[in-house]
N, C-alpha and C positions, 0 to 999 in steps of 0.2 A: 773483830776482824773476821770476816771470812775467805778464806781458801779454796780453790778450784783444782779438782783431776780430772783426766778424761778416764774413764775404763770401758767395759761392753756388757752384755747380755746375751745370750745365744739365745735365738729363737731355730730349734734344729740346727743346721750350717749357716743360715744367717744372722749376722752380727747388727746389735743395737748398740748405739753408743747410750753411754751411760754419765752423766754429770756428780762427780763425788764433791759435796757441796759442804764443808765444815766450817761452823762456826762457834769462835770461841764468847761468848759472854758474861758480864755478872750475875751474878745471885748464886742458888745453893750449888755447891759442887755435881754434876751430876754426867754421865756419858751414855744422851741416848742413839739412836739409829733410826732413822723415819724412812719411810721409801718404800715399801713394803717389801719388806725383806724376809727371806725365809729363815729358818734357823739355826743356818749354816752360818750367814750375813749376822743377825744378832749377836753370834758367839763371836764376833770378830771382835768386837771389844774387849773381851779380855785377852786375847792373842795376842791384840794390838799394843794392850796395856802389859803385859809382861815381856814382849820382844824389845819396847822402848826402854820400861827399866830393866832389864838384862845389857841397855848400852847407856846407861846411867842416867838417863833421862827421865824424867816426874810429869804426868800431866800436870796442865795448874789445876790450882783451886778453884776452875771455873763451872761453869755451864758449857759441855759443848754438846753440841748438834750437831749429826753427820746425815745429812739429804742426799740420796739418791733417786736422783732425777730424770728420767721424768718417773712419775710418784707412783702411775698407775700403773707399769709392766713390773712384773714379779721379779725379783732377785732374788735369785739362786746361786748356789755354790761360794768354796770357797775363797776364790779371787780377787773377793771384793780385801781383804786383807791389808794386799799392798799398798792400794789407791788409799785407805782409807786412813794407814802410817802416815804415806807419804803427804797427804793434803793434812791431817795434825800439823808433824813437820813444816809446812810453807807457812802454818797460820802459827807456829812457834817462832820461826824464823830463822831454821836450820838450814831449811832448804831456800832455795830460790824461785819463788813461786813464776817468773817471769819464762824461767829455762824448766821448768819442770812442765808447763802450760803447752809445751811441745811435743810432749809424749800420750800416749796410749800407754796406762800401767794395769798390769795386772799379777798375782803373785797370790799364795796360800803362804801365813807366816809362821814360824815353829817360836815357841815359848823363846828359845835364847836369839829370836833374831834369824835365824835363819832361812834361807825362803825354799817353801818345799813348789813340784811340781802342781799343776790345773791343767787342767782339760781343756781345750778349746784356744792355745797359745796361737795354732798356722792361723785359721781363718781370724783369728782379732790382730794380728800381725796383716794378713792381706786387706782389711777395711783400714788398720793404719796406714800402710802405702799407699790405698786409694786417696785417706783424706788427707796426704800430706804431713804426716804425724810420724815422727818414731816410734820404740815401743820399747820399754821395760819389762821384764817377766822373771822370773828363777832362770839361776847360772844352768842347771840341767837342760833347757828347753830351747838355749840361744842358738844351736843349732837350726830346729826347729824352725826359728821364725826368719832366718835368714834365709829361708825358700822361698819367702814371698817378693824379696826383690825389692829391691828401691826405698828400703827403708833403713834407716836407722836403728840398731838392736841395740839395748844396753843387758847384758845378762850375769846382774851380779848374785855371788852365793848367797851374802845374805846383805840387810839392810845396811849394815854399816859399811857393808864396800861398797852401796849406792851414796850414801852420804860423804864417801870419802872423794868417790867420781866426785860430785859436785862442787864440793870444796877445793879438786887438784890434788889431794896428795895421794893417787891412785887412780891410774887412768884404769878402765876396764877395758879390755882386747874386745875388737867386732870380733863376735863369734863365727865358726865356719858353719854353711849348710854340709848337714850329715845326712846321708842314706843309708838306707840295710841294706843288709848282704841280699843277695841275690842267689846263693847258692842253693840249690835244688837239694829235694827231701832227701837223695839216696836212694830210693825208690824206684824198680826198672819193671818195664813191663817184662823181659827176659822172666822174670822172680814169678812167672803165671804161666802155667803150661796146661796147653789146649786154650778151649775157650775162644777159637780165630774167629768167630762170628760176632761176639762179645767186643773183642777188641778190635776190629774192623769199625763197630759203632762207636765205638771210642775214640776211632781218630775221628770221625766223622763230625761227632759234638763239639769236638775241639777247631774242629778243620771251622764249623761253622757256628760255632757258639749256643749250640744246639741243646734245648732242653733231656735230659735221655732217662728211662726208664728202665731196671734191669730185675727178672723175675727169674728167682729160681731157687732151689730149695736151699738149706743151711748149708755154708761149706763150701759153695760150686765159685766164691772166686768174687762176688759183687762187692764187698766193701775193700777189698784192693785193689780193683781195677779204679771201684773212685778215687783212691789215693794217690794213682797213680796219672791223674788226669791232667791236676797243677804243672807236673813235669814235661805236659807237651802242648803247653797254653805259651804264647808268646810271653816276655815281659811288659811291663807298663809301660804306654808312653807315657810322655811327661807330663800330659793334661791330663789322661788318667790318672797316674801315679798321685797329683795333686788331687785331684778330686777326691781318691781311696783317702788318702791321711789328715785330710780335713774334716772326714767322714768320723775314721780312728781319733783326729786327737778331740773333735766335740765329746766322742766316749771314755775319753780317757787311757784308749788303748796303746798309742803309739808308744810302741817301745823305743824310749831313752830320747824321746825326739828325733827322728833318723827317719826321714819319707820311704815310702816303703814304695820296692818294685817289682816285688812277686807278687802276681795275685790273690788274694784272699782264697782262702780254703777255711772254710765253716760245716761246721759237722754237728748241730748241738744234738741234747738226746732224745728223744721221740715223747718224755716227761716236759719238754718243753712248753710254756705258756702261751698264752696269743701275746701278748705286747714283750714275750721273751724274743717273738718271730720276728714281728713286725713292728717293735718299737712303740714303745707307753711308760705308762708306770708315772709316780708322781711329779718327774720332770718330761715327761716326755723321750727318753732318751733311743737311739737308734738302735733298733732288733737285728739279729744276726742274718736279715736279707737285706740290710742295709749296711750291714760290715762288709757282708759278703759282696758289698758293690762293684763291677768290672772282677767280678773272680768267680767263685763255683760254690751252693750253697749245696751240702750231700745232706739231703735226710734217709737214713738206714731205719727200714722196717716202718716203711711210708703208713701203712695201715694204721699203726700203734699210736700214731699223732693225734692230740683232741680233733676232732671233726672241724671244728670254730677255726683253732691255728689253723690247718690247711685249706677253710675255705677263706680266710686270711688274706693268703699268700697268691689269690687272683688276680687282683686287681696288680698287686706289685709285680709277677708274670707277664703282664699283658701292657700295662704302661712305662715301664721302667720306675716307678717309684712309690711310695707308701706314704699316704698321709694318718698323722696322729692326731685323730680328734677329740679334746675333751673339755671341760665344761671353761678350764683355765688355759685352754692351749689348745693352738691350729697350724700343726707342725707337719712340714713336708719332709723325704729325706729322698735322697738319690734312691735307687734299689734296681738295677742294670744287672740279673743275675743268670746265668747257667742252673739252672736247676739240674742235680742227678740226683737220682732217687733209687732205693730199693726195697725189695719186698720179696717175703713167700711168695709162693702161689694160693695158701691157703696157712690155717693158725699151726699144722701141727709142722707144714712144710714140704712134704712128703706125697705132694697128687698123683703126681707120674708112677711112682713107685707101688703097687699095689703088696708089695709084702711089706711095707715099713708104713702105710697111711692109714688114717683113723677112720673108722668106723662110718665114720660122717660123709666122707667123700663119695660123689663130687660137691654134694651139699654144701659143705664146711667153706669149699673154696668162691660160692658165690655169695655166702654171707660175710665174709671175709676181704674180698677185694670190694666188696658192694659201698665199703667206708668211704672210700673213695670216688668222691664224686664223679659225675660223666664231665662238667664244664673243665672240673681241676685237670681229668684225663688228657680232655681235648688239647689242652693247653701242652702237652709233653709230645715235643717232635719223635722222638727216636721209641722204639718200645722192641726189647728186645731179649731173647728169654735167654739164660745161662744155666745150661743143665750141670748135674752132679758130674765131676769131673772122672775121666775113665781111669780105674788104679794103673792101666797100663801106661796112661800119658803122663804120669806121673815120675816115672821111672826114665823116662826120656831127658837127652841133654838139652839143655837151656836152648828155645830157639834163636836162631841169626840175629834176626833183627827187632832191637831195645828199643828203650823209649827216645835214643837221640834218634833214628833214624825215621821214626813215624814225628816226631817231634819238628823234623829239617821239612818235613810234606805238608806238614799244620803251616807253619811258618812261610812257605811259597802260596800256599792259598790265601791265607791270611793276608799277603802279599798285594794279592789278585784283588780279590774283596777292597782294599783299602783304594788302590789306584782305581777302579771302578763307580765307586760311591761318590769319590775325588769327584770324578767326572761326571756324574749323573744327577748328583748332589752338591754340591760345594755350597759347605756351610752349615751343613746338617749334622757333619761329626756321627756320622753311619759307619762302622765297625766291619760290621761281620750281617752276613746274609741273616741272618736268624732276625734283624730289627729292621731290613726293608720288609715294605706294605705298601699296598694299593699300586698307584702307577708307578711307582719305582720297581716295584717287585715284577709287574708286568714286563716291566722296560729290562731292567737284569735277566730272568728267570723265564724268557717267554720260550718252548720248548718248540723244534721241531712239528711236521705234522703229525708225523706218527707217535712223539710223545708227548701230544696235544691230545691224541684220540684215543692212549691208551689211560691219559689221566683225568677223560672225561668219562667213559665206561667205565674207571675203577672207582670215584666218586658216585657214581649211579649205583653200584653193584654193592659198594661200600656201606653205602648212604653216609657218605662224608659232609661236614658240616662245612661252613666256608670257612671257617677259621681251620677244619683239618685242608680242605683243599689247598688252603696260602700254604701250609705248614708244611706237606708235600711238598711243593713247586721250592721252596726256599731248600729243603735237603736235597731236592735235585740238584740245584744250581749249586751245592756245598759240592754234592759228586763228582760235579759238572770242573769245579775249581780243581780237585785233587786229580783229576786226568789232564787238567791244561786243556780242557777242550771250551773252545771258545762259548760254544751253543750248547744247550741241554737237549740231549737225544733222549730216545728213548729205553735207553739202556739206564739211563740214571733216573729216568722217571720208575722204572721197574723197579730199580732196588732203594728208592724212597719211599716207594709203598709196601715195599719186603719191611720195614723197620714200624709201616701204620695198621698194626694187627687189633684186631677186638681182642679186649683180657678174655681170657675164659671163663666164663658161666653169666657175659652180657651177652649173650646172644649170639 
C-alpha cells in the first residue's frame, strides 16, 4: 500500500511543494528515506519511530519506503517529521488518507509525540491557500499561519490530538492570527544632549529612508542616536509586516508565531561574516540585511568589518535584495534596508583633538577610513560628523522636543511620499524617496531653477558621481516633504549637500 502527504521545501521565501510518498511492503523489516534528504530528514525515522510507540503504536514488520518527491531538490530541515508520521499512519490505517490528502503538513516531532516549532510555517501556509489546501503544523505556530487567510489551520500540540481530530473525539479550535507588541524601545532622543546637527540628520533618514553615516570620535553619542532611530520610523503596513515575518519565520526567528510590526533593528558585531551579512552557509539561510528587510540594519565601527562583508553589502544597497549563490543553491531574498553606520575618524579616535591623538595623525586617519570603499561611500546618502560632546551640554535640562514629536514630522512625510508615488507610480509599491530613480525621481524631486543651478555647480565642484547626484536630489525632495513644500528650492538642495562631504584624507 502506498500512502500520499503534501508538505514543502523552501527555496529562500519560496515554497516547493513536496510529495511524501510511503510505502509499506514485504520482505526484510527495514525503514529507509530516499529523496535526497539531508540529515536532519534521515534522522526523522527514529523520531518518527519513537513518537508512534510513545502512543502505542509498532511499525509492522515490513519494508517501508518514504520518497520524497520530486527526488532531485534537496531536503532539508526538520519538518519533514510530521508528513512523514502522518502518511505511515494513512498507510496503517489510522488515519484517513482521503481527508488527510487535503492538507499541507508540516511539523518537527519530540520523542513522546509531541510536535515542536520549524521554520518556514507563514509562507508554506500562504502556497497552501494559494493551492487550495489547508495546513497542519505545531499547536505553537497556529497563530502564525492563520495570517495567510483562506486557509484552513489544524494546529495540534502533539500527534495524538491530530489523530484524535480525525477520529472526532477532539475537535481542534482554528487558531487566532497573533501579532507582537508594537511597543517602542523606551528609548528617547530627549536621553542625547547637544548633538542638533546629528540629530536633525536623523530625522531626515527616517523622514526619507535615507542611508546615513555618523563620524566621530568614542563617546560623542553615534550608537544611541542609531538606537534611537526605530522609535521615529513608522510602523509596518500590512504587506510589509507580511513580507518581514516570512522573511523571520524561513529563519526561524519569529517569536512564538506573532507577525511582527515594528521594524527590524539589526546591529550584528563588526566579527561578522560575509553569508553572516548577506545570507549563505549550508542551507542557504537569510543574513541580517535580509532580517533587517523594511527596517534599519546599524553597523558600529563600519571600518572593523571584513572588507568582503561590506563590499557584500552593494549590490543588496543598490537593488533592494541579495542573492545566495552556491554550487547547491540559487537563492534570492528580499533586502529593502536603511543602512546606519558608524565610525572613528581614525583607529585611535581622536583626530580633532591634538592633545589626546596618536602620533600618526593625520596619517592614521587616511589609512583607516581608506577600508572603506569609494562605491560602498557613494552609496550612503547622509554623512554627517558627531563631535565629542561639550561637558557644559551635559549639565543642561533634557531638551523640549523627544522622539514623539520628531517621530509625528517622519510620519507626515512619510505621508507625503506614500500619496505621491500613489500617484506617479501605482503599482510599484514605492515607499519612501530614498527608492525612486530615473524619471520618477526626475518627475518627484525636480528642483526650482535656482536649485537646479546650485546642484549643477556643486556636482562639478564636488565631482559627484551620478549615483551621488540622484542621491542629493532624493534628500532634497525628503527636506523638501518635512517643510510641506510642494517643490524643492534651493534651500533644501543646500542642506542636502551640507550632509554629501568627502571623509577626510580622500582628498
Amino acid at each position: 500500500m502506498t500512502a500520499r502527504v503534501a508538505t514543502v521545501a523552501f527555496q529562500g521565501i519560496d515554497v516547493l511543494d513536496i510529495d511524501v510518498q510511503v510505502q509499506m511492503a514485504g520482505g526484510l523489516p527495514a525503514f529507509t528515506v530516499v529523496g535526497l534528504p539531508d540529515k536532519a530528514v534521515g534522522e526523522s525515522r527514529e523520531r518518527v519511530r519513537a513518537a508512534l510507540n510513545a502512543l502505542g503504536l509498532a511499525l509492522p514488520p515490513k519494508r517501508i519506503t518514504v520518497n520524497l518527491a520530486p527526488a532531485d531538490v534537496a531536503k532539508e530541515g526538520s519538518h519533514f517529521d510530521l508528513p512523514i508520521a502522518v502518511g505511515l499512519l494513512v498507510a496503517m490505517g489510522v488515519l484517513p488518507g482521503e481527508e488527510v490528502a487535503g492538507y499541507t503538513v508540516l511539523g518537527e516531532l519530540a520523542l513522546d509525540g509531541a510536535l515542536a516549532p520549524v521554520a518556514g510555517v507563514l509562507p508554506a501556509a500562504v502556497a497552501a491557500s494559494a493551492a487550495g489546501r489547508g495546513l497542519i503544523c505545531p499547536g505553537r505556530q497556529g497563530g502564525e499561519a492563520a495570517w495567510a487567510g483562506g486557509v484552513e489551520v489544524l494546529a495540534p500540540a502533539s500527534l495524538l490530538a491530530l489523530i484524535n481530530h480525525f477520529k472526532g473525539s477532539q475537535m481542534l479550535k482554528a487558531p487566532v492570527p497573533e501579532i507582537a507588541e508594537a511597543a517602542g524601545s523606551g528609548l528617547d532622543l530627549r536621553d542625547i544632549k547637544g548633538q542638533e546637527t546629528a540629530k536633525r540628520a536623523l530625522e531626515v533618514a527616517a523622514a526619507g529612508s535615507h542611508n546615513l553615516l555618523m563620524i566621530g570620535p568614542p563617546g560623542s553619542g553615534k550608537s544611541m542616536l542609531a538606537a534611537r532611530l526605530p522609535d521615529l520610523l513608522p510602523p509596518l503596513s500590512a504587506a510589509e509586516a507580511l513580507e518581514v515575518s516570512m522573511i523571520h519565520s524561513v529563519a526561524g526567528a519569529l517569536d512564538q508565531g506573532r507577525l511582527l510590526r515594528r521594524r527590524p533593528y539589526r546591529d550584528p558585531h563588526h566579527s561578522a561574516s560575509v553569508p553572516s551579512l548577506v545570507g549563505g552557509g549550508l542551507r542557504a539561510r537569510p543574513g541580517e540585511v535580509s532580517l533587517a528587510h523594511n527596517g534599519v540594519l546599524f553597523l558600529d565601527e563600519l571600518p572593523e568589518f571584513q572588507r568582503g562583508a561590506l563590499e557584500a553589502l552593494r549590490q543588496p544597497l543598490e537593488t533592494g535584495r541579495t542573492t545566495v549563490a552556491r554550487a547547491n543553491a540559487h537563492v534570492t531574498y528580499p533586502a529593502r534596508v536603511q543602512l546606519v553606520a558608524a565610525m572613528n575618524p581614525c583607529r585611535c579616535g581622536h583626530l580633532a583633538d591634538p592633545a589626546l591623538a596618536c602620533s600618526r595623525a593625520p596619517k592614521c586617519a587616511a589609512e583607516y577610513q581608506s577600508r572603506i570603499s569609494g562605491p560602498l561611500f557613494d552609496r550612503i546618502d547622509l554623512h554627517v560628523e558627531v563631535p565629542a560632546v561639550n561637558p557644559a551640554d551635559l549639565s543642561l535640562p533634557p531638551p523640549a522636543e523627544g522622539s514623539a514629536e520628531v517621530a509625528a514630522r517622519v510620519a507626515a512625510a512619510r505621508e507625503i511620499q506614500n500619496e505621491r508615488y500613489a500617484r506617479l507610480a501605482p503599482g510599484k509599491a514605492i515607499r519612501s524617496n530614498a527608492e525612486a530613480d530615473g524619471e520618477l525621481l526626475e518627475a518627484a524631486a525636480a528642483p526650482d531653477a535656482e536649485g537646479r543651478r546650485l546642484l549643477t555647480e556643486a556636482a562639478e565642484r564636488m565631482r559627484l558621481s551620478a549615483r551621488g547626484y540622484h542621491r542629493v536630489l532624493r534628500v532634497a525632495r525628503t527636506l523638501a516633504d518635512l517643510d510641506g513644500a510642494a517643490a524643492v528650492r534651493r534651500l533644501h538642495v543646500a542642506e542636502a549637500l551640507s550632509y554629501r562631504r568627502l571623509m577626510p584624507g580622500r582628498g
